[in-house]
C-alpha positions in Angstrom: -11.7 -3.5 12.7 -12.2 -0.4 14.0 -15.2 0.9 11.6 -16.8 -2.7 12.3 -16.2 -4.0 8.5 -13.9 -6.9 9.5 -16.0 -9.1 11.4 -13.7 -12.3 11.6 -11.4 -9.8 13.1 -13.9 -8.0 15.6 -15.3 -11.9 16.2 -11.6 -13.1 16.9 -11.3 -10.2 19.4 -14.9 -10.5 20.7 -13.9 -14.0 22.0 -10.4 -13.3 23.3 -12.1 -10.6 25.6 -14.8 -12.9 26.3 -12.1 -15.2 27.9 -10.7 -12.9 30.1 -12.1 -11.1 33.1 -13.5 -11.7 36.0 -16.7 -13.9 36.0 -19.0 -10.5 37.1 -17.4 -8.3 34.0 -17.9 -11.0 31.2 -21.7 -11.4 33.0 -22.3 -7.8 33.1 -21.2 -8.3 29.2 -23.1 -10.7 28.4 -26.3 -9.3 30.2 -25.9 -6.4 27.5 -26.1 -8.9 24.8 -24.3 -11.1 22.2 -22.6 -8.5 20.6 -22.0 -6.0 23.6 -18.1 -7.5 23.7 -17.6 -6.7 20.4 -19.4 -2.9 20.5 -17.5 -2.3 23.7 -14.0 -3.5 21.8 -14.4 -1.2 19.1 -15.5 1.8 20.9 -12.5 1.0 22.7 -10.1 0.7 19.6 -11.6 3.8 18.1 -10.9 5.8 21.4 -7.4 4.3 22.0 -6.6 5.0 18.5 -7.5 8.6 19.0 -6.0 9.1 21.9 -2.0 8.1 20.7 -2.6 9.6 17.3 -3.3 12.8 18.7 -0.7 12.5 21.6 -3.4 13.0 23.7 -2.0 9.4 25.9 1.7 8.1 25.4 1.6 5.0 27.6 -0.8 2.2 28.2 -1.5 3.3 31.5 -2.8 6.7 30.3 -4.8 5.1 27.1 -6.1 2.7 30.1 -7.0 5.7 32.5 -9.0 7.5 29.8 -10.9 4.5 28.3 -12.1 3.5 32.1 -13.3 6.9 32.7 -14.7 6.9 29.8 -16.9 3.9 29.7 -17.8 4.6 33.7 -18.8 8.3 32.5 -21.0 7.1 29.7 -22.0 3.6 31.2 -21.5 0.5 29.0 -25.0 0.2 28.1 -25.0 4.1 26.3 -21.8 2.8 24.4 -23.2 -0.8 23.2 -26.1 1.8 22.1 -24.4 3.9 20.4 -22.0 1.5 18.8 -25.5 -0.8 17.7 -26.8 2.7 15.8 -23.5 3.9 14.2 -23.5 0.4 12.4 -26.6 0.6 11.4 -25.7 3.2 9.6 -22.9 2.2 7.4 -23.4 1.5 4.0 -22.5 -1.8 2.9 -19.4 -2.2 1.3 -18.5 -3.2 -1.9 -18.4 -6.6 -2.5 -14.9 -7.8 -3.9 
């Protein structure tokens, strides 16, 4: 999920953050486009992942902390972005 190459799973999480929220943070969302959820859910993964790996956060609160200054450091727009190149370029995978 985390390297975007299991879209049922990035589209299972994209509408289960999609449904929760305020009304102004799943319009601000949306605004960024159809697939700004799931960009801003990965990033997010990738980063919380990091983060407890490398015992750089041990509780929710801290992975939490980080990923909010994160995305209000680097705006959600330079993340979607960013996350929108990086697939680009992936190679495809294998089929199986």
């Amino acid at each position: 999920m985390i390297g975007g190459r299991d879209n049922a799973l990035l589209q299972k999480m994209t509408k289960n953050v999609e449904g929760v929220g305020n009304a102004g943070v799943r319009s601000a969302i949306k605004e960024l486009g159809d697939d700004a959820a799931e960009h801003l859910g990965a990033s997010a993964g990738f980063l919380a992942f990091q983060l407890i790996m490398t015992g750089q956060a041990t509780t929710p609160q801290e992975v939490f902390s980080v990923l909010y200054r994160s995305c209000s450091d680097t705006g959600p727009t330079h993340i979607v972005d960013n996350q929108r190149k990086s697939r680009e370029d992936l190679p495809e995978p294998p089929p199986q």
